[in-house]
Every structure is written in structure tokens, then in C-alpha cells.
C-alpha positions in Angstrom: 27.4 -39.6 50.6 25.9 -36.3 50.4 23.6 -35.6 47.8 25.4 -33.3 46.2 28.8 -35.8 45.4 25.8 -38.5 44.7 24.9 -36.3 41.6 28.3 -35.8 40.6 29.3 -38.8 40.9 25.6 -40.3 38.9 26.9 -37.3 36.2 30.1 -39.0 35.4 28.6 -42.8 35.7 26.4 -41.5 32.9 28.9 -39.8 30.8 31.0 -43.2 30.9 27.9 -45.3 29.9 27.5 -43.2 27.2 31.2 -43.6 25.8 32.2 -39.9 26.5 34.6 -39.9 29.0 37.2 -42.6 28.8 40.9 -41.1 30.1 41.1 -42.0 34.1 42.7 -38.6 34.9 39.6 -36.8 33.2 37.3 -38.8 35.2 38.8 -38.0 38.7 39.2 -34.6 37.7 35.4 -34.4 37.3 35.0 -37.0 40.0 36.7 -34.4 42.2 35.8 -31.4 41.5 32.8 -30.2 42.5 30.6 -28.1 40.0 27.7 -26.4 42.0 30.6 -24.6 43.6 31.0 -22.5 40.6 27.1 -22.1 40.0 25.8 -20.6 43.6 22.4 -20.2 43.5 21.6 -22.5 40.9 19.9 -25.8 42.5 22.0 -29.3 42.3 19.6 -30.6 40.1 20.4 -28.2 37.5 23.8 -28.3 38.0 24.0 -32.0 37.5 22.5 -32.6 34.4 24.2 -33.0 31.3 23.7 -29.4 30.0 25.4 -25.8 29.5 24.1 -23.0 32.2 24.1 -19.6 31.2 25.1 -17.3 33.3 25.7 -14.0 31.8 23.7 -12.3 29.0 24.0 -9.2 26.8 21.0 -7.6 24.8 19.7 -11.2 25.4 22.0 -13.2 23.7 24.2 -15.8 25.9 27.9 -14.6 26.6 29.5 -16.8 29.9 27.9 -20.0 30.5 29.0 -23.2 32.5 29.8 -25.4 29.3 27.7 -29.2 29.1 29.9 -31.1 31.5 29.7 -33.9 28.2 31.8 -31.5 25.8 34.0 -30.6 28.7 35.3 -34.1 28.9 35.6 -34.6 25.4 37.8 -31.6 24.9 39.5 -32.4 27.7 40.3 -35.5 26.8 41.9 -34.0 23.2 43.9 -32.0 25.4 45.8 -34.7 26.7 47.1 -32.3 29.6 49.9 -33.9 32.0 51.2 -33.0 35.5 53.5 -30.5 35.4 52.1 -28.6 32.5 51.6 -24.7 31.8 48.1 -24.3 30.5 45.9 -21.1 29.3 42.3 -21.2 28.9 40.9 -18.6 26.9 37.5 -17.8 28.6 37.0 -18.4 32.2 33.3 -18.8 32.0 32.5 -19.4 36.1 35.7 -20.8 36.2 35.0 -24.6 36.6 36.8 -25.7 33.7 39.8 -24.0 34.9 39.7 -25.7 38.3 39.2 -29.2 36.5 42.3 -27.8 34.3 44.1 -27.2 37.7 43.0 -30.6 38.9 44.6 -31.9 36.0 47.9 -30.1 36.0 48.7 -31.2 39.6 50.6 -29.0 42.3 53.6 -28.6 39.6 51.9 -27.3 37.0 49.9 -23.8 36.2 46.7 -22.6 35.2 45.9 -19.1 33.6 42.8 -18.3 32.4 41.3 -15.4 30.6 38.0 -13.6 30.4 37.3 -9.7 28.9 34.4 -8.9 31.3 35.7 -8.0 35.1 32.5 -8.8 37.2 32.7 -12.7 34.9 36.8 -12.4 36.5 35.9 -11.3 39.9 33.0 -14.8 40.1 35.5 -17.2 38.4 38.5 -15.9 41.0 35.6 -16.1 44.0 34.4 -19.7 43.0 37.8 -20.9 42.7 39.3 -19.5 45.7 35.9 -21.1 47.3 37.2 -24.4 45.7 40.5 -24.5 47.2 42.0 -23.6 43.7 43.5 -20.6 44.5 46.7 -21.3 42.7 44.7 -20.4 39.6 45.8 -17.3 38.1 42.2 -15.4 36.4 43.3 -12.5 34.0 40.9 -9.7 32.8 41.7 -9.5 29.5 41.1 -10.2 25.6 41.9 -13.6 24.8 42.9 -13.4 21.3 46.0 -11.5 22.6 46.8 -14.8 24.6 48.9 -13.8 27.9 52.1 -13.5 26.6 53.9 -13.3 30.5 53.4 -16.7 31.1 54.4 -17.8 27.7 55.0 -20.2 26.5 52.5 -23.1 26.8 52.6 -26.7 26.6 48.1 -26.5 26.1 46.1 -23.8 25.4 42.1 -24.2 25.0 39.0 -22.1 24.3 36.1 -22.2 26.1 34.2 -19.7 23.3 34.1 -20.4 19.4 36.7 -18.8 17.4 36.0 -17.8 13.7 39.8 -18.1 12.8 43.0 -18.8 15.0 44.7 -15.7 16.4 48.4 -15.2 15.7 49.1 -14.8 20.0 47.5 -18.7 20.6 50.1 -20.0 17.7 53.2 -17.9 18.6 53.0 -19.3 22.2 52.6 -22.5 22.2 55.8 -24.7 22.5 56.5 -26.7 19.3 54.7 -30.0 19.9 51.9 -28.9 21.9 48.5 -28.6 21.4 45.6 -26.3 20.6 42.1 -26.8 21.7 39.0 -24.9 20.1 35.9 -24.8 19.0 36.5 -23.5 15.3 33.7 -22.3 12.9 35.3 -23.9 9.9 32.7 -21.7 7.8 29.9 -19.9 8.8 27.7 -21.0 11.8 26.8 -24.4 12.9 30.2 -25.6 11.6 31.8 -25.8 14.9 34.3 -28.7 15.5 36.3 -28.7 18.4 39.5 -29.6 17.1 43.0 -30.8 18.8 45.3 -29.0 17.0 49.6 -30.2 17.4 51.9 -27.7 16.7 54.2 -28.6 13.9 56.9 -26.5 12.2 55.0 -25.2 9.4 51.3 -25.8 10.5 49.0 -26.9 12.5 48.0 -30.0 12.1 44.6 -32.0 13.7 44.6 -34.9 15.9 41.3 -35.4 16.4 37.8 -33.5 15.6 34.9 -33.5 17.0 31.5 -31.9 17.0 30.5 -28.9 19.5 28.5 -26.1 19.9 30.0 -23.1 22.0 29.3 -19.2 22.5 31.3 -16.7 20.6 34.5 -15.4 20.6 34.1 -11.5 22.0 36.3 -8.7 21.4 39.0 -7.6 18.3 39.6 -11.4 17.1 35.5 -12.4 16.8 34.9 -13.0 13.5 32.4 -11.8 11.0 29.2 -14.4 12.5 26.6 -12.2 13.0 23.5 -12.8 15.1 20.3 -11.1 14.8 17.0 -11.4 17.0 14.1 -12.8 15.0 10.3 -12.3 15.2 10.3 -8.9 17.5 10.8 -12.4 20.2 13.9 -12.8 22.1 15.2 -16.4 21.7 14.4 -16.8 18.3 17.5 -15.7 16.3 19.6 -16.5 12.5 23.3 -16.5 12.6 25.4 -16.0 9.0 28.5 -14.8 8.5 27.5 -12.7 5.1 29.0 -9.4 4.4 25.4 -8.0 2.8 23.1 -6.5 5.7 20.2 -8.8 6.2 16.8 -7.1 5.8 15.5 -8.0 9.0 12.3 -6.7 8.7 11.7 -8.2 5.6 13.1 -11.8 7.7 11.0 -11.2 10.3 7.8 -11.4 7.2 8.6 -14.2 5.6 8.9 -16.0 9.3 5.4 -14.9 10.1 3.7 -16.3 7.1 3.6 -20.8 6.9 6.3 -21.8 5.3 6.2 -24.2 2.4 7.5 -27.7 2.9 9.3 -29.5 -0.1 10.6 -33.2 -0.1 14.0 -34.1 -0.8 13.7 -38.0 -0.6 16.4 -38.0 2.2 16.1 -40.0 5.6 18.5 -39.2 8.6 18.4 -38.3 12.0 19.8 -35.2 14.5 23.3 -37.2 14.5 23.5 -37.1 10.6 22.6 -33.5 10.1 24.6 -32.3 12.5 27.3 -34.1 12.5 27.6 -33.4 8.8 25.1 -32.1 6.1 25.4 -28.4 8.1 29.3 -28.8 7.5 28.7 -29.6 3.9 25.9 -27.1 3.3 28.3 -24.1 4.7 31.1 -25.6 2.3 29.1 -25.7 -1.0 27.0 -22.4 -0.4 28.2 -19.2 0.7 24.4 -18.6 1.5 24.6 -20.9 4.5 22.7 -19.5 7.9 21.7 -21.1 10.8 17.9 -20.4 12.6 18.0 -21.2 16.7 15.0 -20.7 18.5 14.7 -21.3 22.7 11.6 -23.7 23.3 10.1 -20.9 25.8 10.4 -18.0 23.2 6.9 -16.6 21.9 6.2 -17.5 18.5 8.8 -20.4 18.3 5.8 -23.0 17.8 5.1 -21.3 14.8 8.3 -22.1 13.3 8.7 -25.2 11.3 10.0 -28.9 12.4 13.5 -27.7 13.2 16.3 -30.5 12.4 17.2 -30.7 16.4 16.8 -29.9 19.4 19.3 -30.0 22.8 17.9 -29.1 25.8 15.9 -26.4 25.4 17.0 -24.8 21.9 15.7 -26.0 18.9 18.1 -25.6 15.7 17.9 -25.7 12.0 20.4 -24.6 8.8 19.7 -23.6 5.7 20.2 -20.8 3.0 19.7 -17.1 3.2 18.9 -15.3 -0.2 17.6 -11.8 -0.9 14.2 -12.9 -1.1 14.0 -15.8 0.9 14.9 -18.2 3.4 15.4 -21.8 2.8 15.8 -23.9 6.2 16.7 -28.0 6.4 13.4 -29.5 8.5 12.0 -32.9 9.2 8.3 -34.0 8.1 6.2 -32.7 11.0 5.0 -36.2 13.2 1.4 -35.7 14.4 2.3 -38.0 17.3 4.3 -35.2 19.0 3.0 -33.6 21.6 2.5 -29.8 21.8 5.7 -29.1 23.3 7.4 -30.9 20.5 9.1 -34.3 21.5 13.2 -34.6 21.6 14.3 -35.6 18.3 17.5 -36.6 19.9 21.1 -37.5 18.1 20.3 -41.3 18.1 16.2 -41.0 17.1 15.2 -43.3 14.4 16.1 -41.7 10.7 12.9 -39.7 9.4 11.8 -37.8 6.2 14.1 -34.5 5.3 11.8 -31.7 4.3 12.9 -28.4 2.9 11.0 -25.4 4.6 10.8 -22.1 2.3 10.2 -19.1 3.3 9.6 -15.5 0.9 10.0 -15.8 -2.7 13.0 -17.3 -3.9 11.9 -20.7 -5.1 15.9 -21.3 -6.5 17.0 -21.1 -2.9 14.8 -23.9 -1.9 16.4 -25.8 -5.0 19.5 -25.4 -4.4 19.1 -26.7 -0.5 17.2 -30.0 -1.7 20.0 -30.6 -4.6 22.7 -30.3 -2.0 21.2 -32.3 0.7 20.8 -34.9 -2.4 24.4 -34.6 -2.9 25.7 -34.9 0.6 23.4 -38.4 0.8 24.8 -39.4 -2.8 28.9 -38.8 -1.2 27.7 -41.2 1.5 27.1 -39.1 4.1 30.4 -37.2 5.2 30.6 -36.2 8.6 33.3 -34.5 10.8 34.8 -37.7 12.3 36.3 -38.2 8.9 37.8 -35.4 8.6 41.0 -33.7 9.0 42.3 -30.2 9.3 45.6 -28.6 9.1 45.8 -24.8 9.8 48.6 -22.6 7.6 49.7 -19.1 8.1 47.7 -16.6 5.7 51.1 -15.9 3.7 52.9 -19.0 4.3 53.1 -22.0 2.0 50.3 -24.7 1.2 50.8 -28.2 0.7 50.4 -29.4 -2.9 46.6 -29.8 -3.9 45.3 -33.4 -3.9 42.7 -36.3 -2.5 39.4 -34.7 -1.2 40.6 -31.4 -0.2 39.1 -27.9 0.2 40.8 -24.7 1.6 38.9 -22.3 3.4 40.5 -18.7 4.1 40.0 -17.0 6.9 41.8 -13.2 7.8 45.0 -14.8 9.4 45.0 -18.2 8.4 43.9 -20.8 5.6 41.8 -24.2 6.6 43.1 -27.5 4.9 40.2 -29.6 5.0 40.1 -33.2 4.1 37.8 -35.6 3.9 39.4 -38.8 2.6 
């Protein structure tokens, strides 16, 4: 065996230990199909290892990447897609997902998928054709208008994060199928990727499940903005607020120690963000998210982020006027420099809120509601369910553990029971 299908093939053994990949037809798709086809240049290594590539950036943010071949499977598997099937993918990316889609799909079936930036089109057609997927069709185009010539579709799925659900991915889809993305239910760091099932009023979940994707670009993003932290690229705060953030005065408070308060909570990278960022974004319109690349200058000076995945350290919190109020862990004197993994499944240590500027109520009001989420035992996205409603059309009486979020163009059922 060459050493190339010996990685792939040691990729997928891992992803089945680990309980991630379980449908037979996803496995020989990735089984199959070979990735460093689609990354040229990049070395096998790389390529193999359970992580997201970036391959394109803009003002040095991330905007195409080769998704973690881990969340691939998974919403893959949601998909459910069958032989014979019409499918559109809403951001080619290098176009790897699409061939696996193609895989999939079989001879019989048909792939479309949809980028806005021509040179990321022109790679994903030449990495595909070099595949032997030419039978792919790769459309330049904005994917929040869908394709409506090939419509309509038995799958659609997203590749990016969407901030709401855009009326084209609805309208064609056949009644009965199904509708995978990456949603920001509220705010950043509230990504599920979500199997939606097209019902006759609504769309209604099949299965959630925890993600982290690259935004939606062109008239359907949403209102997440990003902005560049600490005059240091890598080191950025996402929030979805309609007030300008001072970033100056951000950049201030950031330079200065922050001050660490205790909130008498234990849990571990799985817990938080599987969960509390969820709830935080649900019970504060303040919610904000902090991500800082390992590499980037003056990201040791930040505090004892919540997690950390590959080379991207993450926190949440609350953004105020006068402050900044981030969810941390008590800083472990046994890490090295570099800062060890606090991976999903780490032991459970001490929550610390990290403060930041003046506003001492914003720090508060983050320890009260982490207390809260402990006190609710804990709710995380795998007991939840979502059902997706027109803007204008009818809800569902109110009842059980319910909260609706509205978006532009549609409202969010949400329902933890």
C-alpha cells in the first residue's frame, strides 16, 4: 500500500475508534476518495490528520478551507444521501466534500456545488476533474440563491455557517428531504450542524450536533461580525451586536491582566462547548466569542481560554460598553509554555470568569449564568431540538422548555425537553 492510502485508510480507522463514523456508505466514500488530491502542495501528513486546512484568506480572516474530515463524516452521515439522488452543496471549498458527495450518489445520481469566488471554482473543478469526478457540476455563484436549474433537490448541505436559512434552500427542496447546515442559532459559537426534514409547514430537526464552520459570504451572511484584536492578526472577537464595538478601547482592556473571578463550577471543553456557550448566547444578548491562533503575537497574554482545537484557542463570554467578560479555566502551573490541549474529554477543572475594563456587572452577570446553566443540569445540544418556521407563517402553540429565536426570514423553535 502506498503511503498515501496508508494514511487514509489510518484516518478513517481512527474516526471509527472514536465513534464518529458509523454508516458503511460514509466509510467507503472516505475510504475511497482520496483527499491530498484536493490539497496539492500540502504534505500527506497534513492532509491526514484530523483537522480543517485553510486554503484561502481575505484581510487575514479564513474564507475556503478543507473542512476536519471528523465533521465531514458526521454531517454526512445526517444527510443520509442515497444512490440516485440530486444533491447541492453550498460552498465548494477545494471541492473534496463534493467528490465524497459524488461518491455517495453513485453514477445515477448528481452533484452541484456552489462557491462565490471564481479562482476557489476554477481549484475545486481542477481537483475534481484530477479525481475522476468530472461528472460534478461546480457553479460560481452565491449560494443563498441555491441553483434553481437543477431544482429541485432530494439533499442540500452547507459547507459555511449560515446565520438564518435562505428562502432558495427551502423552496427547492422536495417535500421529505433534508437540509444540512451549520446554523448560528444565536450569535457566535452557537453553531449546530443540524439535519433538517422538510415537512409541510416547517422544518423540523432530525438530529443536531456540534460544529464549528467559516461564514456564510455574500447577500444572505448574517449580521456576525468579526474584528481583529490587539493590532495582531489571529487574535479576533465575533458578536452579532448592532452597536459598533469600540475597538480601540477593546484592544485596552486586552492589553492590561485581566481579573479572574470564581464561579464554583467544574467542567471540561466538552461541557462548555457543547452547551454553556449555547445557553450564554440564549440568556444574554451581550454574548461574544474571543478566538485567538496559538502562533499569533500576544495570544499568551490572553487568559486560560475554555478550549483549544488544533491550533486556535477559543473562549465566550459577554461584551458591554465598558468591559469584556470572557468564560476561562483556573490557569494550571503544570502547563507548559505553549499551553497543553485541554481537549473535549480532559478531566473537569475550576471555571473562572476573566474581566476585562470596568464593568464589574458584566462579570456578574457571566458567573450567575454559568451558575444557572450547572443548576438546569447541564443542557447541551444533543438534547435539543429545532424546528424552523417561515418569518410570517404560523407557530406551534407555546409549551414544555421552549424558546423562539427570530432571525430576518425565519423563526427558531428551540426545545430542550
Amino acid at each position: 500500500m502506498d503511503p498515501a492510502a496508508r494514511l487514509q485508510h489510518d484516518l478513517v480507522d481512527t474516526l471509527k475508534a472514536a465513534g464518529v463514523v458509523h454508516d458503511e456508505p460514509v466509510e467507503a466514500a472516505l475510504r475511497s476518495v482520496p483527499r491530498h488530491l484536493f490539497l496539492p502542495g500540502v504534505a500527506l501528513e497534513e492532509v491526514y490528520r484530523d483537522q480543517a486546512i485553510v486554503t484561502k484568506r481575505v484581510d487575514g480572516f479564513g474564507v475556503s478551507s478543507s473542512s476536519q474530515p471528523a465533521i465531514m463524516a458526521v454531517m454526512l452521515e445526517q444527510l443520509e444521501v442515497q444512490p440516485g439522488q440530486r444533491v447541492l452543496e453550498i460552498g465548494a471549498g477545494t471541492g473534496y466534500n463534493a467528490a465524497l458527495l459524488a461518491h455517495l450518489v453513485g453514477e445515477t445520481g448528481r452533484v452541484v456545488t456552489i462557491d462565490i469566488d471564481d479562482d476557489i471554482v476554477q481549484a475545486a473543478r481542477r481537483n475534481l476533474i484530477a479525481a475522476g469526478f468530472e461528472r460534478v457540476q461546480v457553479i460560481c455563484g452565491d449560494g443563498g440563491l441555491g441553483y434553481a436549474e437543477s431544482a429541485p433537490f432530494d439533499r442540500i448541505i452547507l459547507t459555511v455557517s449560515a446565520w438564518d436559512i435562505a428562502p432558495a434552500w427551502w423552496d427547492q427542496l422536495r417535500p421529505g428531504g433534508r437540509l444540512v447546515l451549520p446554523l448560528a442559532l444565536r450569535g457566535p459559537e452557537t453553531q449546530r450542524a443540524i439535519a433538517f426534514v422538510r415537512t409541510a409547514d416547517h422544518l423540523a430537526s432530525a438530529s443536531v450536533r456540534p460544529c464549528g464552520f467559516m461564514l456564510l459570504r455574500g447577500r444572505f451572511a448574517g449580521p456576525i461580525h468579526q474584528v481583529p484584536l490587539l493590532s495582531a492578526p489571529g487574535v479576533r472577537l465575533a458578536h452579532d451586536q448592532t452597536v459598533p464595538v469600540d475597538i480601540e478601547a477593546l484592544a485596552e482592556w486586552l492589553r492590561k491582566p485581566g481579573r479572574s473571578l470564581a464561579v464554583g463550577v467544574r467542567a471540561n471543553a466538552r461541557a462548555v462547548g457543547g452547551g454553556l456557550n449555547l445557553w450564554l448566547a440564549l440568556h444574554d444578548d451581550r454574548f461574544c466569542a474571543l478566538t485567538a491562533e496559538v502562533s499569533a503575537p500576544a495570544s499568551g497574554a490572553l487568559p486560560g481560554l475554555y478550549g483549544r482545537a488544533g491550533r486556535i484557542r477559543t473562549s465566550v463570554g459577554l461584551l458591554g460598553e465598558q468591559g469584556l467578560a470572557l468564560v476561562g479555566r483556573r490557569a494550571d502551573p503544570t502547563e507548559n509554555a505553549d499551553g497543553d490541549e485541554w481537549s473535549a474529554d480532559a478531566p473537569s477543572t475550576d471555571l473562572e470568569v476573566y474581566t476585562f475594563g470596568a464593568e464589574t456587572e458584566l462579570a456578574e452577570r457571566l458567573q450567575a449564568l454559568i451558575r444557572d446553566w450547572d443548576a438546569a443540569d447541564r443542557p447541551t445540544g444533543d438534547r435539543l431540538s429545532v424546528s424552523a418556521y417561515r418569518r410570517n407563517g404560523p407557530l406551534p402553540p407555546p409549551g414544555g422548555a421552549r424558546q423562539v429565536v427570530v432571525k430576518e426570514r425565519t423563526r427558531l423553535v428551540l426545545d430542550w425537553s
